[in-house]
N, CA, C and O of each residue as an XYZ file, in Angstrom:
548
protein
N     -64.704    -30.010    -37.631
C     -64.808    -29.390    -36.313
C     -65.529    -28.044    -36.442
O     -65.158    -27.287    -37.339
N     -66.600    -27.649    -35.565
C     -66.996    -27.002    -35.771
C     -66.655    -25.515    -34.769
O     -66.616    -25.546    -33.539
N     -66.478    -24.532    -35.427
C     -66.043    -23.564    -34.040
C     -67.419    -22.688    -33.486
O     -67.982    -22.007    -34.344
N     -67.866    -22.677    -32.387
C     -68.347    -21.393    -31.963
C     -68.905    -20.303    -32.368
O     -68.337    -19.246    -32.094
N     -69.946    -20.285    -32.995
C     -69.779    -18.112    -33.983
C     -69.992    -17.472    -32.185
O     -70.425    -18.067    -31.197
N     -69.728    -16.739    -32.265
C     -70.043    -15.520    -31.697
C     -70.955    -14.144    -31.929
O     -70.827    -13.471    -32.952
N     -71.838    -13.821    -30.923
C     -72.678    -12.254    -31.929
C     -71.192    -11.081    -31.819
O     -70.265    -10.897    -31.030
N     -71.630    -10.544    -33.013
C     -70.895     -9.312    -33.336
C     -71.597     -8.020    -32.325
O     -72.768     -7.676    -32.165
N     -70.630     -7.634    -31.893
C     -71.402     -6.517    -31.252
C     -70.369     -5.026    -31.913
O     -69.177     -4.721    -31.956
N     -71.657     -4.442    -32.330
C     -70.908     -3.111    -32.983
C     -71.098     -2.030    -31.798
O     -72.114     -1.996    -31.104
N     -70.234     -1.337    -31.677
C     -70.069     -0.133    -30.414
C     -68.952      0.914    -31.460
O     -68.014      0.648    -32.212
N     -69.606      2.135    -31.051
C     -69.229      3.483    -31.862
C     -68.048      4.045    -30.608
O     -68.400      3.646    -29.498
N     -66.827      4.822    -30.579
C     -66.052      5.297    -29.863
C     -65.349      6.756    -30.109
O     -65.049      7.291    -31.176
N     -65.213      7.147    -28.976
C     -64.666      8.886    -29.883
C     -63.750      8.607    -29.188
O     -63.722      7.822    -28.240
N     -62.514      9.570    -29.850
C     -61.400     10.210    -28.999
C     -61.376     11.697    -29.016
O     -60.694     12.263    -29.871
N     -62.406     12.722    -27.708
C     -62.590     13.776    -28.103
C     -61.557     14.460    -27.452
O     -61.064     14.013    -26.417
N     -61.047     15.900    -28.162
C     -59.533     16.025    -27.830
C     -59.830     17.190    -27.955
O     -60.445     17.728    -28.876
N     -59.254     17.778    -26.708
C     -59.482     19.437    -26.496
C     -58.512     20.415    -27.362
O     -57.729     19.853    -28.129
N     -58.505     21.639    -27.309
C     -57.450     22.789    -28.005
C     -55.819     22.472    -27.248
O     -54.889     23.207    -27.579
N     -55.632     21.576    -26.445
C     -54.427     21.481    -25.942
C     -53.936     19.878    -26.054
O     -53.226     19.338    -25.205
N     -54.454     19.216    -27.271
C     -54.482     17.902    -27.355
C     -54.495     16.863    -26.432
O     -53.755     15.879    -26.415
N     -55.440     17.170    -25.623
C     -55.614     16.294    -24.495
C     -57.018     15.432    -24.609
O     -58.153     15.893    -24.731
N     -56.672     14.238    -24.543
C     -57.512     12.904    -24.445
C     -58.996     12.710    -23.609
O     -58.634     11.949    -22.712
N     -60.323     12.934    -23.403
C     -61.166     12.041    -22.429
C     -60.780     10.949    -22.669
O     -60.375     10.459    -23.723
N     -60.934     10.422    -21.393
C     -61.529      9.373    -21.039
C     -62.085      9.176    -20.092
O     -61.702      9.837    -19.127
N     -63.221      8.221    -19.870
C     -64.268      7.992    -18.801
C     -63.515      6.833    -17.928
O     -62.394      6.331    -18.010
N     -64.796      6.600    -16.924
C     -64.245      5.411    -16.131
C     -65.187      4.788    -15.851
O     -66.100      5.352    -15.249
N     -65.297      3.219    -16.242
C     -66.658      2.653    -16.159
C     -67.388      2.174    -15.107
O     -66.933      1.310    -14.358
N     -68.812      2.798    -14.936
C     -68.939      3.237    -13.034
C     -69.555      1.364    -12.892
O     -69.950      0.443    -13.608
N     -69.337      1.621    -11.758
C     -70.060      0.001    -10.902
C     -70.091     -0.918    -11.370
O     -69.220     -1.759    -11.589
N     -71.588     -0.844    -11.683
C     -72.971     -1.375    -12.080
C     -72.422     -1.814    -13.841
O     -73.287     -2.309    -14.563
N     -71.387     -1.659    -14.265
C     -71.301     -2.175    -15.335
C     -70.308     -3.081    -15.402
O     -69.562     -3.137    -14.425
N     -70.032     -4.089    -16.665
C     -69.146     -5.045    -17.022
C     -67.837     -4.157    -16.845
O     -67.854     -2.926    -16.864
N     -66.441     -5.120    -16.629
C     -65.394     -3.992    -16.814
C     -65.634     -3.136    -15.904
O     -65.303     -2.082    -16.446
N     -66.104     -2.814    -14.552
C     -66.142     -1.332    -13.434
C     -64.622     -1.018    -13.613
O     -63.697     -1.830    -13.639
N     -64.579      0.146    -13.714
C     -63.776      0.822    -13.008
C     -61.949      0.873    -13.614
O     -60.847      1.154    -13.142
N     -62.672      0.295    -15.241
C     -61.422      0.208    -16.373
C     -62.035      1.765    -16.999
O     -63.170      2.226    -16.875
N     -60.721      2.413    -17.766
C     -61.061      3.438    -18.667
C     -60.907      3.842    -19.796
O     -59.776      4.149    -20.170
N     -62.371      3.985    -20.926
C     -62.539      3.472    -21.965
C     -62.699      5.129    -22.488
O     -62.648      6.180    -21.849
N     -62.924      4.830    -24.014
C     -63.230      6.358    -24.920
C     -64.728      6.421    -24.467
O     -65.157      5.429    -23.879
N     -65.689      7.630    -24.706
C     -66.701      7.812    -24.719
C     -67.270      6.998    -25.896
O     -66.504      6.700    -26.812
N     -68.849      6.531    -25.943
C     -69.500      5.944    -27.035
C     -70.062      4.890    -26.202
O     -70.041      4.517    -25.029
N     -70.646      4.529    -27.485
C     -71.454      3.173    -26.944
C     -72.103      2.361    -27.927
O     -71.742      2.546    -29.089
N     -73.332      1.163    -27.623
C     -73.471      0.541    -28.913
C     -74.512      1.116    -29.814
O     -75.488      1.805    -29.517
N     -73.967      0.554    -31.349
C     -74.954      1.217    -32.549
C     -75.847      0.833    -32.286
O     -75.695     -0.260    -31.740
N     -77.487      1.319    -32.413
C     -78.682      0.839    -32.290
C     -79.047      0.201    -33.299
O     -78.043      0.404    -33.982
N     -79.772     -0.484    -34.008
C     -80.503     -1.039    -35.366
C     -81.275      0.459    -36.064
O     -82.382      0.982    -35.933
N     -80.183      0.745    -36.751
C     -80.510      1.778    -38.067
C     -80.166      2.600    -38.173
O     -80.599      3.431    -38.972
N     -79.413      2.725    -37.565
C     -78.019      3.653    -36.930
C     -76.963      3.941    -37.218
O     -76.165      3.031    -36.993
N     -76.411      5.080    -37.757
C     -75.052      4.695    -38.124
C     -73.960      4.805    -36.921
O     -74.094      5.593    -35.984
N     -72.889      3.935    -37.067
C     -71.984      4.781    -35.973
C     -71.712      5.907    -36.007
O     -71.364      6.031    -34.833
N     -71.536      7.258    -36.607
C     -71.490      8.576    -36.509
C     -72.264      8.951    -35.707
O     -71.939      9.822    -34.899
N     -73.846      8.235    -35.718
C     -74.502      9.041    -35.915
C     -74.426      8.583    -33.905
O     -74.124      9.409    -33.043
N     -74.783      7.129    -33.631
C     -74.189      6.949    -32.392
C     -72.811      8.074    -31.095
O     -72.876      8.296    -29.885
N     -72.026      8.383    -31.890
C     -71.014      9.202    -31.587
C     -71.773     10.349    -31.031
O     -71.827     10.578    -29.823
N     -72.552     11.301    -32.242
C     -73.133     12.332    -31.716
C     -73.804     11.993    -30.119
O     -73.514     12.380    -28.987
N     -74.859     11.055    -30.687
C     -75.704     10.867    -29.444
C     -75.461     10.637    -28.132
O     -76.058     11.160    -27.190
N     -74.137      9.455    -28.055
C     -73.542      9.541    -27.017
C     -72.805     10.491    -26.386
O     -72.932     10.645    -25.171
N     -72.185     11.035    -26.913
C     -71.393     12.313    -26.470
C     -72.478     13.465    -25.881
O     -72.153     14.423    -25.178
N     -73.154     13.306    -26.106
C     -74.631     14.157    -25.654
C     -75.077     13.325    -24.475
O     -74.944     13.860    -23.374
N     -75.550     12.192    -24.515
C     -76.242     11.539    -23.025
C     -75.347     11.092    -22.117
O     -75.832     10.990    -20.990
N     -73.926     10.716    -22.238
C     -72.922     11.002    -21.687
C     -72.162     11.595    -20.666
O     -71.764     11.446    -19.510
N     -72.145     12.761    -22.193
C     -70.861     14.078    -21.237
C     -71.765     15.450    -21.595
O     -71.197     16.501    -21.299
N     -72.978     15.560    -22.139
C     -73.509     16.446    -22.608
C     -73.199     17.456    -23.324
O     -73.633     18.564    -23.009
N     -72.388     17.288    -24.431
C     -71.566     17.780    -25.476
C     -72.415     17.643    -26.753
O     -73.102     16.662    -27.036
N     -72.242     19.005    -27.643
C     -73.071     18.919    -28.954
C     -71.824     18.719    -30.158
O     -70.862     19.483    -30.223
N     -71.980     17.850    -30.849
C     -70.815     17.926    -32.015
C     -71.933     17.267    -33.276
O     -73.075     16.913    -32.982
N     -71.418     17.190    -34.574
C     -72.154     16.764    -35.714
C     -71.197     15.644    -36.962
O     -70.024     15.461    -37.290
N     -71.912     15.369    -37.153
C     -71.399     13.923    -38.147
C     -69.814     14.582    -39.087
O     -68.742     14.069    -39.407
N     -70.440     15.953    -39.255
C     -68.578     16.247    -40.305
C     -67.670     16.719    -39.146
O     -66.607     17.203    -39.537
N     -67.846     16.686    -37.840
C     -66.815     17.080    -36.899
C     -65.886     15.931    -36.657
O     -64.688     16.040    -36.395
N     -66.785     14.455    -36.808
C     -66.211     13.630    -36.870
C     -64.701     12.562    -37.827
O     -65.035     11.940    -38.836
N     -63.885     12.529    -37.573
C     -62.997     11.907    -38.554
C     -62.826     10.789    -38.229
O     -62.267     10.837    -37.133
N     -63.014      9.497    -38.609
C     -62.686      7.940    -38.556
C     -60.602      8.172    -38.750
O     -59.769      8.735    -39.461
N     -60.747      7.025    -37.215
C     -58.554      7.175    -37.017
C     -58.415      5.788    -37.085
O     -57.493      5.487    -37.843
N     -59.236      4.387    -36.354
C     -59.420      3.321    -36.708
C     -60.189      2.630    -36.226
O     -61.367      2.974    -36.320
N     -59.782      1.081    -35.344
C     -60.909      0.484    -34.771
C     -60.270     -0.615    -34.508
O     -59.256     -1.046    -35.058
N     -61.151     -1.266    -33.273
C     -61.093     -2.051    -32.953
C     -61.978     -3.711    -33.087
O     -63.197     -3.880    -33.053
N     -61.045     -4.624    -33.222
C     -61.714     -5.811    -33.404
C     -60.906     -6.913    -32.340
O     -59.765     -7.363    -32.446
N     -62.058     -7.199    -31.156
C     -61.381     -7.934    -29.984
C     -62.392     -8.886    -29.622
O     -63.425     -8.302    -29.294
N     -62.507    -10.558    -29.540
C     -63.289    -10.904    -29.061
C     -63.049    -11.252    -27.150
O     -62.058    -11.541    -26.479
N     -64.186    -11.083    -26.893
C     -64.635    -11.266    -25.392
C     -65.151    -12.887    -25.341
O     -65.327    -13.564    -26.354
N     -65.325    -13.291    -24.157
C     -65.840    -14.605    -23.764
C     -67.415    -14.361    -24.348
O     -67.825    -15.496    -24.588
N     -67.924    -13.893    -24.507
C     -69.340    -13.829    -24.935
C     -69.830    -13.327    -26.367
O     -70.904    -13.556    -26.922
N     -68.855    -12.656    -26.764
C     -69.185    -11.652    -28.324
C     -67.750    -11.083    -28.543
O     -66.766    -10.819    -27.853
N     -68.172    -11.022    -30.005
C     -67.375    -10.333    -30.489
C     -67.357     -8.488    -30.687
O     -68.326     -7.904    -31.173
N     -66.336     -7.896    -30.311
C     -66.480     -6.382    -30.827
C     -65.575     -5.662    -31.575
O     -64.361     -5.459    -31.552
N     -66.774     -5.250    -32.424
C     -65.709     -4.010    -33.412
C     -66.266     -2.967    -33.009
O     -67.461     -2.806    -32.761
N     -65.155     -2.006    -32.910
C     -65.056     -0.854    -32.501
C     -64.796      0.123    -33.764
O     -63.614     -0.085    -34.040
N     -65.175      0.843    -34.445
C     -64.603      2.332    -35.217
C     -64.141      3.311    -33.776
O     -64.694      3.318    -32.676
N     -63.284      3.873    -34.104
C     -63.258      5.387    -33.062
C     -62.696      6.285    -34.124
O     -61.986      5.971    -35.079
N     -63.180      7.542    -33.748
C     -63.701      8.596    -34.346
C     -62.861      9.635    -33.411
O     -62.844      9.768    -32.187
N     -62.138     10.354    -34.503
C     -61.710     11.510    -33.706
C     -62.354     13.109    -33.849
O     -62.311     13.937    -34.759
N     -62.980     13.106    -32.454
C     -63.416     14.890    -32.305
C     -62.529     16.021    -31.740
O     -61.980     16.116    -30.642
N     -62.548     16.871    -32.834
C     -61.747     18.232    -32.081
C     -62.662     19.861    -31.992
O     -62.205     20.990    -31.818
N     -63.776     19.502    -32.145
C     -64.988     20.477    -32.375
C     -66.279     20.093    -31.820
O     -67.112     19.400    -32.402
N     -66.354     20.444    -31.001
C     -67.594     20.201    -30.017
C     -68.544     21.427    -29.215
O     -67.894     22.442    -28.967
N     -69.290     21.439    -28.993
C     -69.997     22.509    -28.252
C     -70.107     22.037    -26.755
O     -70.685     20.979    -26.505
N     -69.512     22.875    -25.668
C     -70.055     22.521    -24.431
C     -69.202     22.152    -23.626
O     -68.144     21.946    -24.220
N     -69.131     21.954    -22.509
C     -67.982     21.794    -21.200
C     -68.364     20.218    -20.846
O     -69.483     19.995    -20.384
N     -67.414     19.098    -21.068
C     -67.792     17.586    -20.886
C     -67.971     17.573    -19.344
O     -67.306     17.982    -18.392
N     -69.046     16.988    -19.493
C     -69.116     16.201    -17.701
C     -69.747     15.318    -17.401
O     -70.474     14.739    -18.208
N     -69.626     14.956    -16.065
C     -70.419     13.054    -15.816
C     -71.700     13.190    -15.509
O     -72.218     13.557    -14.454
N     -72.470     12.655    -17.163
C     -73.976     12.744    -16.796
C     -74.295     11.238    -16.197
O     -75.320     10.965    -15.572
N     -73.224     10.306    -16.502
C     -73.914      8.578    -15.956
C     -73.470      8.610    -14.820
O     -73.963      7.617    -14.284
N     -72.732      9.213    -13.968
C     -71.546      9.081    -12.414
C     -70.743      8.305    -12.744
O     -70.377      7.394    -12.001
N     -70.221      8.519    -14.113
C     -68.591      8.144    -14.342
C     -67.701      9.173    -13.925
O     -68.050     10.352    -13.866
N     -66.421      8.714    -13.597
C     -65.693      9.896    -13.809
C     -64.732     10.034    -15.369
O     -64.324      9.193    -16.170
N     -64.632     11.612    -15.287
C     -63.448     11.194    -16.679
C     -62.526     12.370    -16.567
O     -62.839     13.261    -15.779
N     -61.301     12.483    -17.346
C     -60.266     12.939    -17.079
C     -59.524     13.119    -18.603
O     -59.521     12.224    -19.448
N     -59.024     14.186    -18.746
C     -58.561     14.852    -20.030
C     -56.806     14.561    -19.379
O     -56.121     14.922    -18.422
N     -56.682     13.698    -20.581
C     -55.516     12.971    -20.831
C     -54.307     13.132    -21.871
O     -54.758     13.338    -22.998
N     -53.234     13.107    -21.843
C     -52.280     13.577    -22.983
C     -51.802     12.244    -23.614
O     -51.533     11.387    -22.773
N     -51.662     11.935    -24.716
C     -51.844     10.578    -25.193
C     -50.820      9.700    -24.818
O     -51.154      8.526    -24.976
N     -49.798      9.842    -24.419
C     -48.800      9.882    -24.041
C     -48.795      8.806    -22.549
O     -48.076      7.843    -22.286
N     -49.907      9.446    -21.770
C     -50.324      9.023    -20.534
C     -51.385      7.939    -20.446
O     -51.359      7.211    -19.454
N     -52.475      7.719    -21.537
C     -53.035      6.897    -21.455
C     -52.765      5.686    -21.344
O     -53.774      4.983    -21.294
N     -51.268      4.847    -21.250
C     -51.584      3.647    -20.622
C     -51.171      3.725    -19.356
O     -50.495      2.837    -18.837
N     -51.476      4.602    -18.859
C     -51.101      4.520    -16.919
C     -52.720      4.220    -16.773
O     -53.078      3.471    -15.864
N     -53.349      4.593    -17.342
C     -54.866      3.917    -17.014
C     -55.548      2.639    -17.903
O     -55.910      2.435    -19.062
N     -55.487      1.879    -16.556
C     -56.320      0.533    -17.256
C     -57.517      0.233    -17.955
O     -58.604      0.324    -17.384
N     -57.430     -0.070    -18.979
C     -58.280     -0.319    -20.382
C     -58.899     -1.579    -20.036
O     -58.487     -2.402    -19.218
N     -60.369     -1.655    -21.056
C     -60.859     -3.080    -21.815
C     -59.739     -2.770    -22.377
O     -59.083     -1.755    -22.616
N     -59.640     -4.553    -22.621
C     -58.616     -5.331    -23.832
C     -58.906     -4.324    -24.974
O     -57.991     -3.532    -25.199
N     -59.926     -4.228    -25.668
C     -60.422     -3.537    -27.010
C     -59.679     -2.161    -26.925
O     -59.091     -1.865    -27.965
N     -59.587     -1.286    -25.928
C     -59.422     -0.017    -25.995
C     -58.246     -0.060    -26.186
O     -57.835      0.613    -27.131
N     -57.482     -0.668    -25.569
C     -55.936     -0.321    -25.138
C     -55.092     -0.055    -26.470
O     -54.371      0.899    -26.763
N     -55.438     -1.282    -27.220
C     -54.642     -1.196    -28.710
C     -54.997     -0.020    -29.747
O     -54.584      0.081    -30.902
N     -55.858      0.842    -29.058
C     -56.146      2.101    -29.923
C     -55.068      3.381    -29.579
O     -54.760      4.365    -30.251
N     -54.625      2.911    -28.197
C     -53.707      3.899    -27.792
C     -52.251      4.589    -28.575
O     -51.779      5.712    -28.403
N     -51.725      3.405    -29.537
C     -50.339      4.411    -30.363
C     -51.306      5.049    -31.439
O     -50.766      6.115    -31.735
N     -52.665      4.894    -32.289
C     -52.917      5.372    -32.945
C     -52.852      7.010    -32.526
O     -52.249      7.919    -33.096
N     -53.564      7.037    -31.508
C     -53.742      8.386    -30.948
C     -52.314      9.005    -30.617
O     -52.155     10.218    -30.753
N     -51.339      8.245    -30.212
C     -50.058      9.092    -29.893
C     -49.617      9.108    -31.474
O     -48.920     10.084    -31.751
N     -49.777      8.586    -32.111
C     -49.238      9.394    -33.612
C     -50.019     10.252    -34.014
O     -49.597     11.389    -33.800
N     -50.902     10.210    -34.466
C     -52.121     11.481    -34.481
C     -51.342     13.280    -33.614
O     -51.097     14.357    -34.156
N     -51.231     12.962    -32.571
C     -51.282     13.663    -31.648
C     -49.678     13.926    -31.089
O     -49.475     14.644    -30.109
């Protein structure tokens, strides 16, 4: 019997966390898969790319935030398949960033205490990242 492969889809994720340990998270506007669930910042690795290096970039076209590859610390990741692909997720925790986050795509997002993040509805993928962060934190 033969099963199905699926494409792997790699996507980079932060959990950037302010001086009062509080959580972003975005909210995924419209026009995308998942509207209006709320996920970590990031997005997918490009071809040649590392995920770090993804992290930076997104967090910049994003929320327009400057941070750098050693600000970053790997906490874990996610591996969830969808009806179409598979995704692994790394997320990356930031506590050093340059700049005041805000909605450069017309998402909204909201600085969260970890505690609180499952009062807001997740992708499947995100959700199970949530006790990592309440132990962390």
């Amino acid at each position: 019997m033969d099963i199905p492969v699926k494409p792997v889809l790699l996507v980079a994720a932060c959990a950037l966390i302010d001086p009062d340990g509080r959580v972003l998270i975005a909210q995924r506007p419209k026009d995308k898969p998942m509207a209006g669930l709320w996920e970590f910042p990031g997005g997918k690795v490009e071809a040649g790319e590392a995920p770090e290096d993804t992290v930076v970039r997104e967090l910049h076209e994003e929320l327009g935030v400057e941070t750098k590859k050693a600000c970053l610390a790997p906490l874990t990741f996610a591996s969830h398949t969808y009806e179409d692909f598979h995704l692994l997720m790394p997320l990356y925790v930031c506590r050093r960033f340059w700049g005041i986050p805000g909605p450069r795509e017309g998402q909204a997002i909201k600085w969260v205490r970890p505690q609180r993040l499952r009062e807001y509805p997740m992708p499947p993928a995100d959700a199970p990242l949530i006790p990592f962060l309440i132990d962390l934190l």
